[in-house]
N, C-alpha and C positions, 0 to 999 in steps of 0.2 A: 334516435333523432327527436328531436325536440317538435313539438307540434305545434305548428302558427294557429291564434284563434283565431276567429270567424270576420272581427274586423279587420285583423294584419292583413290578411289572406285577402279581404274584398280594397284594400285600401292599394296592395301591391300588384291584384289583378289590373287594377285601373291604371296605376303606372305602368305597365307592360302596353297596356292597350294603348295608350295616348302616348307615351314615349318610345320605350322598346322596341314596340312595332314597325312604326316608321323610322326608326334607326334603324332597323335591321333589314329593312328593302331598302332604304339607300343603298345600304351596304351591299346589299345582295348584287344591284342595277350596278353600283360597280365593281364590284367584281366581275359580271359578266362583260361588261363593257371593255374588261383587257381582253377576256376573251374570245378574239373574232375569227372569224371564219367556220366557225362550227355547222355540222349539217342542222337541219331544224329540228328533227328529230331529237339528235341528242340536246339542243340545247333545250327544250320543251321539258324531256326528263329530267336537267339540271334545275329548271325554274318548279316543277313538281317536288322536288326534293329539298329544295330550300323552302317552298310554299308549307312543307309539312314540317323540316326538322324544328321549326320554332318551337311547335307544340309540346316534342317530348320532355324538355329541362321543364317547361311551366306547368305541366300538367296536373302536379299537384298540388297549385296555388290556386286554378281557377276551380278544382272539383269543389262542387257543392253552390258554389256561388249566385245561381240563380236562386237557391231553396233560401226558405229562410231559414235565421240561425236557431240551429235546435241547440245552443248552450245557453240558453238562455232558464 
């Protein structure tokens, strides 16, 4: 796999953050909106689990992005 440098990575983290994100809780708020009648409990662990899956596909765009760029 081809390796993004330190700007793609910090330029596509921001796009996820500012766009992505909130596409992806709209999405999330409807989908759960078809699904009604659910106990609380489970719907708690379905908002847990959409709260967290966002993370795993981007995880390796945002590592490092607080540091600065050691390619330099």
């Amino acid at each position: 796999m081809n390796k993004l440098n330190y700007r793609t990575r910090r330029i596509l983290s921001l796009l996820i953050l500012l766009v992505g994100l909130p596409v992806y809780a709209v999405f999330v708020v409807t989908v759960m909106s078809f699904l009604t009648d659910l106990p609380v409990l489970v719907e708690l662990l379905i908002y847990i689990f959409f709260g967290v899956a966002w993370a795993f596909p981007t995880k390796f765009i945002f590592r490092g992005i607080g540091q600065s760029d050691s390619g330099k």
